[in-house]
MIGUDO-142164 format. One record per residue (C-alpha): x, z, y; residue in three letters. Coordinates in nm, 4 decimals. Layout:
BEGIN
east = X	up = Z	north = Y	type = ALA
...
This chain:
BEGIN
east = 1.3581	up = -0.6831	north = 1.5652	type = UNK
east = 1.2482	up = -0.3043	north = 1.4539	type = UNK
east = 1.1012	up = -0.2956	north = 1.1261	type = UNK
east = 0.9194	up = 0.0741	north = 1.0765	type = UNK
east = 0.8216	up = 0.1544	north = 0.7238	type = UNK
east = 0.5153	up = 0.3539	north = 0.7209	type = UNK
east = 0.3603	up = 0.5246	north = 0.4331	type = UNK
east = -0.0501	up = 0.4583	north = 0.3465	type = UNK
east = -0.0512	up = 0.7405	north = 0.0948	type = UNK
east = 0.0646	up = 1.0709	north = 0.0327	type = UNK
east = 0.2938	up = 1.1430	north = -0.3494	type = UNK
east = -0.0524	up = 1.2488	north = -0.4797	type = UNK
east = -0.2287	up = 0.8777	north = -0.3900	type = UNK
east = -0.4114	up = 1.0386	north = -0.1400	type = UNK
east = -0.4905	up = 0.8015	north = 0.1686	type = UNK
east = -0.3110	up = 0.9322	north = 0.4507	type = UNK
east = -0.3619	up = 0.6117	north = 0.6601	type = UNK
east = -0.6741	up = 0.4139	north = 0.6367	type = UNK
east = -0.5869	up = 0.1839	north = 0.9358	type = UNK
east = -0.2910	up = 0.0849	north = 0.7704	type = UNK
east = -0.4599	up = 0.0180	north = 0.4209	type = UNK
east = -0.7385	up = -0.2143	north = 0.6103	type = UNK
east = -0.3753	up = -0.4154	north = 0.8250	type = UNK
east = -0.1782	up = -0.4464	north = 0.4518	type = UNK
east = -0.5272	up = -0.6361	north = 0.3021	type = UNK
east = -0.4225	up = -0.9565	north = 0.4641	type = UNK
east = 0.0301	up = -0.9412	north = 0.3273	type = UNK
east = -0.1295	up = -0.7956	north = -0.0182	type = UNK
east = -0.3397	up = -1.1077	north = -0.0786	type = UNK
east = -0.1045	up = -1.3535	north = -0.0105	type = UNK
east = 0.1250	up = -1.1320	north = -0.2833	type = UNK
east = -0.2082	up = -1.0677	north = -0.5407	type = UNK
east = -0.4572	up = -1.3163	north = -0.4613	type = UNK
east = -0.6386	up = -1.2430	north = -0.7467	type = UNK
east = -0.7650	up = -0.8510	north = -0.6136	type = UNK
east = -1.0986	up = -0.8028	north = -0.5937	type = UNK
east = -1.3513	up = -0.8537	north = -0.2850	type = UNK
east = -1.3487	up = -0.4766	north = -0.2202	type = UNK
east = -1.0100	up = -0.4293	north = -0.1677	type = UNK
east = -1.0006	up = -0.0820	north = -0.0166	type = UNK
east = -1.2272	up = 0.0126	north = -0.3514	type = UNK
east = -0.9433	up = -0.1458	north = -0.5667	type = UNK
east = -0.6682	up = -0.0068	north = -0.4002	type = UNK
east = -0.8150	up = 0.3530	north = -0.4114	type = UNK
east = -0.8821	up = 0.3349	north = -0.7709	type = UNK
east = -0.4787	up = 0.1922	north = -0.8044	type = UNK
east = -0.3792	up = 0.5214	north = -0.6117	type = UNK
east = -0.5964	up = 0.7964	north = -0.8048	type = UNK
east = -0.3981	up = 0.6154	north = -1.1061	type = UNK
east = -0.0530	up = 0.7570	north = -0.9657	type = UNK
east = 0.0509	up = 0.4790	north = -0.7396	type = UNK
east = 0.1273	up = 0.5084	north = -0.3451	type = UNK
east = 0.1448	up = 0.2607	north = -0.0878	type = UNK
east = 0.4142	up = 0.1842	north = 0.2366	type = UNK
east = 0.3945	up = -0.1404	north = 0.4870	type = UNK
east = 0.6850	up = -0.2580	north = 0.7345	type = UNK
east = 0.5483	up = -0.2937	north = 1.0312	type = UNK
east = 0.6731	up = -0.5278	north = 1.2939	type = UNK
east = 0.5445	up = -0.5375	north = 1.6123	type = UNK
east = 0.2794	up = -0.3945	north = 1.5634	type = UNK
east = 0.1636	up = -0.6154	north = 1.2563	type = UNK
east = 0.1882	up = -0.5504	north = 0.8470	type = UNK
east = 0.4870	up = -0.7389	north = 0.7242	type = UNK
east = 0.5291	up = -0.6922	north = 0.4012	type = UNK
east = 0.3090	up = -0.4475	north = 0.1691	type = UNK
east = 0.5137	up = -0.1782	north = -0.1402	type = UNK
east = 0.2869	up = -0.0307	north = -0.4157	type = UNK
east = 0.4755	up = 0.1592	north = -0.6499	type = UNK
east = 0.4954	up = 0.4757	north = -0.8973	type = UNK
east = 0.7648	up = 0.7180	north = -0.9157	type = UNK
east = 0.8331	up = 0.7733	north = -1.2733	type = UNK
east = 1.0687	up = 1.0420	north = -1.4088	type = UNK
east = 1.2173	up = 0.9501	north = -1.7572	type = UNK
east = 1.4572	up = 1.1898	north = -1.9514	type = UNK
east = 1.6148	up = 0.9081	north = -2.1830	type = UNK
């Protein structure tokens, strides 16, 4: 089995793959059911906050969904 790992956004939260972000909807709610009708809406609001967005991919099909922030601390 070939898992790819594609990124949805850019480091800036820029959407750099909308078909992707539409696929993850499906892996994110069964994560976060609690996210809001307009997902895409949400999740664009999430990445102008700093966050970006990868999915594995396997065959062809969203797998598993990462949001996340990098962070740099200088403790």
């Amino acid at each position: 089995m070939t898992v790819n790992v594609l990124p949805v956004t850019d480091a800036k939260g820029a959407v750099t793959n909308a078909d992707m972000l539409v696929a993850a909807e499906t892996v994110h709610r069964q994560l976060r059911p609690h996210l809001p009708e307009d997902y895409v809406g949400r999740m664009k609001e999430v990445f102008a906050g700093g966050a970006e967005m990868a999915v594995a991919v396997v065959a062809g099909q969203v797998a598993g969904v990462a949001v996340f922030r990098v962070l740099e601390k200088t403790h």
